[in-house]
C-alpha positions, 0 to 999 in steps of 0.5 A, spaced: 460 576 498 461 574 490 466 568 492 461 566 497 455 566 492 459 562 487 462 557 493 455 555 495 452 555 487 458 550 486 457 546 492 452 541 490 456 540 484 462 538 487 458 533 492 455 530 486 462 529 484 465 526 490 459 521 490 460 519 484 468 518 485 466 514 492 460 510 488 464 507 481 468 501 482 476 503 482 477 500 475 485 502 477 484 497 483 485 492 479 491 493 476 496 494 482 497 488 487 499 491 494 505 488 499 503 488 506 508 487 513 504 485 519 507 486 526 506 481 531 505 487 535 505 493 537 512 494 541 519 495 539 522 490 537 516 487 534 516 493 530 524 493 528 523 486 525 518 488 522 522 493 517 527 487 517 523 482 514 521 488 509 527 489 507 529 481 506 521 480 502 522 487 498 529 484 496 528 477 494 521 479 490 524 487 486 529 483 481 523 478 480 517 482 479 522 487 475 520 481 470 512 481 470 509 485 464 502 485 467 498 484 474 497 477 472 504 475 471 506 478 477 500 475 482 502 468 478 509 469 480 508 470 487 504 465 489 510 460 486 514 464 491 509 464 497 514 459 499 520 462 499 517 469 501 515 465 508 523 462 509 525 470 506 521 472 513 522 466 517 530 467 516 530 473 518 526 472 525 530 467 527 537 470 526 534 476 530 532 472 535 524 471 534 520 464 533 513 466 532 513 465 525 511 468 518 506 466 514 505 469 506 498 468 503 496 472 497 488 476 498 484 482 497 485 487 503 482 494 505 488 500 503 487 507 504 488 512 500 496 514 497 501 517 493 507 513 492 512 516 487 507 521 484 501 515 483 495 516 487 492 509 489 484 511 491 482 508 498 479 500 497 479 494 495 486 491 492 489 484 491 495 484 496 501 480 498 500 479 506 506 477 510 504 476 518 509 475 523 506 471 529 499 474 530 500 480 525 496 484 530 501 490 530 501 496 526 503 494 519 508 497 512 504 497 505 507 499 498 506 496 490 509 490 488 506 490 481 507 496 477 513 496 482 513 503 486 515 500 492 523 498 489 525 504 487 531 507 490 532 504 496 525 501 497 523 506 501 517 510 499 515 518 502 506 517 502 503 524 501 495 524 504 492 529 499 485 532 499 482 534 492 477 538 494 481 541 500 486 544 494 479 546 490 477 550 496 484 553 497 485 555 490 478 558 490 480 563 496 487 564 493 491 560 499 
């Protein structure tokens, strides 16, 4: 009953906070710049082309944005490489036998929240290299240009979805 007491005493408190963490603007959304792969579809072969034209666009961009020293300097290179980053895409669609185009533009986008090796980027607005193949309607691949975290290792990153207040409340009850 105590633990009750103190859990409906603190939860005004912890409201509060998580409105005020939705309500400030991400300061940290502005030091990230986002890669994003869309689909041209949902199905099969769609989907596979898509994890190989993701493979040919994090190739080319790792060594290169290994260089940047900052966001800025890794928006300017991109938009020097929109060019190539399109023939990058473009190559590997046709070798797999797909005529439905790339297309690379950089824009800010809507991301939820996630984990890429032990840094949380908090769910919103980020500036972000798009890459639509054919009409871009199917389901997509996202992860960090700049700072690099999608170039680790293989390139390839585990996403962790967490919730703070959920892991409050489990360690309040000592689950």
């Amino acid at each position: 009953m105590k633990k009750l007491c103190i859990l409906f005493a603190l939860l005004p408190i912890l409201l509060a906070a998580v409105l005020i963490g939705v309500q400030r603007p991400a300061a940290e959304q502005t030091a990230y710049l986002r890669l994003h792969v869309r689909a041209n579809s949902d199905a099969a072969e769609d989907q596979a082309v898509k994890y190989a034209v993701k493979e040919a666009v994090v190739a080319y961009l790792a060594p290169l944005a290994a260089e940047c020293g900052s966001k800025e300097e890794a928006l300017q290179l991109v938009r020097g490489e929109l060019g190539a980053i399109e023939a990058a895409a473009e190559a590997v669609l046709q070798e797999k036998g797909f005529f439905y185009g790339a297309r690379a533009s950089l824009r800010q986008e809507e991301f939820p929240a996630r984990v890429y090796e032990g840094v949380t980027l908090e769910a919103g607005v980020y500036d972000a290299l798009i890459v639509e193949l054919g009409t871009g309607a199917g389901a997509n691949w996202w992860c960090v240009i700049y700072p690099p975290l999608c170039f680790a290792g293989d390139a390839a990153v585990d996403v962790e979805v967490r919730s703070k207040l959920w892991e409050l409340v489990q360690k309040f009850f000592g689950n």
